[in-house]
C-alpha positions in Angstrom: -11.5 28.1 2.1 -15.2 26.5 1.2 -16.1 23.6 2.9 -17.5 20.4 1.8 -20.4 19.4 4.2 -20.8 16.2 4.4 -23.8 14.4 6.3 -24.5 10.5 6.2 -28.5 8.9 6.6 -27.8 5.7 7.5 -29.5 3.2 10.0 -27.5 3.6 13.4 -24.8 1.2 13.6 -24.8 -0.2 9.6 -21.1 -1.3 8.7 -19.5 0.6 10.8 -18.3 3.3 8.4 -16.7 5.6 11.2 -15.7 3.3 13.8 -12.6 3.6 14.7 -10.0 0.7 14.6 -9.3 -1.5 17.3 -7.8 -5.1 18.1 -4.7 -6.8 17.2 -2.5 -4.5 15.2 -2.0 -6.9 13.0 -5.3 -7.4 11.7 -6.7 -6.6 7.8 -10.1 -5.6 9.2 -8.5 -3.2 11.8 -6.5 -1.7 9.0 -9.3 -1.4 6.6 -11.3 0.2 9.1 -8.5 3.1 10.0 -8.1 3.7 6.2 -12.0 4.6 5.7 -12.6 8.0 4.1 -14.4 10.3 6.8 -17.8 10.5 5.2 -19.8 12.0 8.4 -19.3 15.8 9.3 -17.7 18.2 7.8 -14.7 18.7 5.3 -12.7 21.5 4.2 -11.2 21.0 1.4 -9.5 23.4 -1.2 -11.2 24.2 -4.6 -14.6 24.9 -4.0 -16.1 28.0 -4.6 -19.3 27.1 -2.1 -20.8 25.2 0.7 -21.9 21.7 -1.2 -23.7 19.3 0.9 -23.6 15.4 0.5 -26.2 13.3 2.1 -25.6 9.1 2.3 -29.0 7.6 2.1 -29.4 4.0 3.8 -27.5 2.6 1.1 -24.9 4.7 1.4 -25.3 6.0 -1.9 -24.1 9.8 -2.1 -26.8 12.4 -3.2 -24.7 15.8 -3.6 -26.0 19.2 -3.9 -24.2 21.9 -4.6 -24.7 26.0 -6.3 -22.8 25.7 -9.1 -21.6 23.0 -11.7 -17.9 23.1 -10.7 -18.7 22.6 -7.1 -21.2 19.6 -8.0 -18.5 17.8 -9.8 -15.6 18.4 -7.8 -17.9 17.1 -5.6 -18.5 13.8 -7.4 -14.5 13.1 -8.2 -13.8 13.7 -4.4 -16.5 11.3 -2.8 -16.1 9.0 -6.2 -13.0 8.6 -4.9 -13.5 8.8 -1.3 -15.7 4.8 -2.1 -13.7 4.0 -5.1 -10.0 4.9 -5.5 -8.5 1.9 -5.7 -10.8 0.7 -8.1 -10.1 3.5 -10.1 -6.8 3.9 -10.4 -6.4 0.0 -11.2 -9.0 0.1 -14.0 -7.0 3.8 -14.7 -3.7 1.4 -14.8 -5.7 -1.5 -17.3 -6.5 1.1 -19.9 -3.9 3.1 -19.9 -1.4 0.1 -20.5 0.3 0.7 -17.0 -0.6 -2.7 -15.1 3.1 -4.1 -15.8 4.6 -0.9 -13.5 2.4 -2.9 -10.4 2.4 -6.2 -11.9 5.4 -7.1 -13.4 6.5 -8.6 -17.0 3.4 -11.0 -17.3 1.1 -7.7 -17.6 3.9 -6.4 -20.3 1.1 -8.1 -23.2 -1.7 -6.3 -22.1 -0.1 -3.2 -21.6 1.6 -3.2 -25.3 -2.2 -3.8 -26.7 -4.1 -1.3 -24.5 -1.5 1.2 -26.0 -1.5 0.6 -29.1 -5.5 0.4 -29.4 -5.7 3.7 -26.9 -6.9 7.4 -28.2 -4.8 9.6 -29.1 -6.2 12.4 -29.5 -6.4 15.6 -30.5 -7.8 16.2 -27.2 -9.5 19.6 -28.4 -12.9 21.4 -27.7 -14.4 19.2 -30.1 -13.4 16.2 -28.6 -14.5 17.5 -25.2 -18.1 19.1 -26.8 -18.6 15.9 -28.2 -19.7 14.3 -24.6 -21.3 17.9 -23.4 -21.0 21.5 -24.3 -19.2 22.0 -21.0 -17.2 18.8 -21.2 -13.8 20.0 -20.7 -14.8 22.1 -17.5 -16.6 19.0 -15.7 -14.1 17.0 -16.3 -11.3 19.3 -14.9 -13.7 19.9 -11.9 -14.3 15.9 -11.5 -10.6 15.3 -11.6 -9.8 18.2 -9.2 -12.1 16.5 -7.0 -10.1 13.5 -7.1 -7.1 14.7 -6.5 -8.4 16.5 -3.6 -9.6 13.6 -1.8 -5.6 12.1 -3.3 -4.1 15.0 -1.2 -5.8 15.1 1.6 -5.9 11.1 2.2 -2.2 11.6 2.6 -0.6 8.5 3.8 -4.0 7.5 5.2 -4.7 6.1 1.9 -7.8 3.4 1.3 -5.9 -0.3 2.9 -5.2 -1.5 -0.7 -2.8 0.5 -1.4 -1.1 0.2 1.9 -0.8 -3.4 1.5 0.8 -3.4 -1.8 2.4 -0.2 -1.5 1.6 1.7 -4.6 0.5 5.1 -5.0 -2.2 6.5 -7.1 -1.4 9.0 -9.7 -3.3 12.5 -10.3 -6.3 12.8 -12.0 -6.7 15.1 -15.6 -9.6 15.6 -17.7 -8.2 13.1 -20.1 -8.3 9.5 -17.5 -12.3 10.2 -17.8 -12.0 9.3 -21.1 -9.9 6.2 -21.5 -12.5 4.0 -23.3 -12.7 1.8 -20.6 -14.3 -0.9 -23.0 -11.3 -1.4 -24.8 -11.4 -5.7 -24.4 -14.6 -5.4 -25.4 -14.8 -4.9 -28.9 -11.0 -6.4 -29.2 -12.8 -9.3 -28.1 -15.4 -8.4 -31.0 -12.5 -8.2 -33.4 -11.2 -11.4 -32.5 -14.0 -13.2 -33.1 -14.5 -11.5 -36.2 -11.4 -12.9 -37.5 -12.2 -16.6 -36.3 -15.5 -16.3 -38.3 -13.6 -15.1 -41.1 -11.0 -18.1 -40.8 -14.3 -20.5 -40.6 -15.8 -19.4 -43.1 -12.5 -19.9 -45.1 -12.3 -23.3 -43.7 -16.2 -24.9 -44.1 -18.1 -21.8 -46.2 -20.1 -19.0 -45.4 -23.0 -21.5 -44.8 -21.6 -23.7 -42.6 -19.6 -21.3 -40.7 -22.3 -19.6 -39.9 -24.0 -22.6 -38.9 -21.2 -23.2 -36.3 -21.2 -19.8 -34.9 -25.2 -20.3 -33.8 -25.6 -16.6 -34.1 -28.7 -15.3 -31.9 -30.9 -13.9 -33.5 -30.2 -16.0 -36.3 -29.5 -13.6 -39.2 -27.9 -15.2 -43.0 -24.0 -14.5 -43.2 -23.1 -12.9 -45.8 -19.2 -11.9 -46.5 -18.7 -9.0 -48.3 -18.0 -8.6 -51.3 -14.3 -8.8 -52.7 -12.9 -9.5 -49.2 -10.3 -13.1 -49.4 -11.1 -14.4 -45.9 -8.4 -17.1 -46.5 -5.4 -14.2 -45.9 -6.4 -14.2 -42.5 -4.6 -16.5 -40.5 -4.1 -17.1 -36.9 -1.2 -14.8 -36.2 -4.3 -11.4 -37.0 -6.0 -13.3 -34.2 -3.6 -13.7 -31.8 -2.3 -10.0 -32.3 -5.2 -9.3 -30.3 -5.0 -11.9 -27.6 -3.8 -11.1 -24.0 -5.9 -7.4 -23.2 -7.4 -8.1 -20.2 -11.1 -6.9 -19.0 -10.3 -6.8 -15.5 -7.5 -5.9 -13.5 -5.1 -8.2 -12.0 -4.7 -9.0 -8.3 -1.1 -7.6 -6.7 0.9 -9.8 -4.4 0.7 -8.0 -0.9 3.9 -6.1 0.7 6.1 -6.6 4.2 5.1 -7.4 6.8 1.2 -7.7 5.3 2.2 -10.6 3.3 3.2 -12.3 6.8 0.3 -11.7 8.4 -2.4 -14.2 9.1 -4.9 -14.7 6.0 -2.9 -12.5 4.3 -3.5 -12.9 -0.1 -3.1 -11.1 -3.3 -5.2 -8.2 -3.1 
């Protein structure tokens, strides 16, 4: 079993990465310290071929080095994950239309939109060669890395999910790819379709007048397209993805403790 060394260059004493937990027991900063990753020493950890080395500079921004590409990306899913898990497996949960599984009926909207406006595939060589030559392999070894750090977190998982008890899911090559900027250009589209609907209303002119485009550029609607089919329903259809994820109401007996809020 390869290791993964892992040494930290950080000013003595800075945030207190590694200190253990200590005080009241019921205490979200006690908690949150006991569910920090161990990012000083060394690791051992199944699926690398090699020793890879990761070095925190003052910033605690990870520099990894490692012999081989599989090792150097295994290496970035597990310490990506090691900082950022519960980040990503709530922006994971916003693209891939699963926020209402957490976050009840009210996420239900989104979730029906991010679906319907997610890829689909095929997820072939061509797909994967289209982002790098060896784009299926670094992606395989990325998400092996995060489920690596998954595994061996074992119920010592990063405090928000203890405090709201969900779990995070496995990694594939695929979740890499969930064009994460989804509200984006639905928030493009809508707008789109509100010009449009102006420009039915007042003319190209003076609907473009009203939408102060910068850098000012002449409107000019394309030929043989009727702008007045459009009504609001084609804008609404696109209404309710979110950009961000939502916060989660917090579990027994966190939600009694003191300061306790949705997370």
């Amino acid at each position: 079993m390869s290791s993964l060394l892992i040494r930290v260059c950080v000013v003595a004493g800075a945030i207190g990465l590694v200190a253990a937990a200590k005080g009241s027991q019921e205490s979200f900063d006690a908690l949150a310290r006991a569910s920090l990753a161990q990012i000083d020493g060394d690791l051992r950890t199944p699926g690398l071929r090699d020793t890879v080395r990761v070095l925190r500079d003052e910033w605690g921004v990870p520099h990894i080095y490692a012999k081989n590409l599989d090792d150097l990306f295994f290496a970035q899913g597990f310490v990506q994950a090691q900082d950022r898990l519960w980040q990503m497996e709530m922006y994971r949960r916003t693209y891939e239309g699963k926020l209402s599984e957490v976050a009840g009926p009210t996420m239900l909207r989104h979730d029906r939109l991010a679906r319907l406006l997610r890829y689909r595939g095929p997820w072939d060589e061509r797909e994967f060669g289209s982002y790098h030559p060896e784009g299926r392999r670094i992606l395989q070894s990325f998400a092996d890395g995060v489920n690596a750090y998954i595994a061996r977190a074992g119920e010592n998982l990063p405090v928000e999910f203890k405090i709201t008890g969900i779990k995070p899911e496995r990694w594939t090559p695929e979740i890499a790819l969930l064009r994460t900027q989804t509200a984006m250009p639905a928030g493009d589209a809508r707008n789109e379709l509100t010009l449009a609907r102006s420009v039915a209303q007042y003319g190209a002119a003076e609907a473009n007048r009203r939408a102060r485009p910068d850098p000012y550029r002449d409107l000019v609607v394309p030929r043989g397209l009727d702008v007045s089919v459009i009504d609001s329903a084609a804008v609404d259809a696109l209404g309710g993805l979110r950009g961000s994820p939502p916060r989660l109401p917090l579990i027994a007996p966190y939600n009694r403790w003191p300061c306790a809020a949705a997370q």
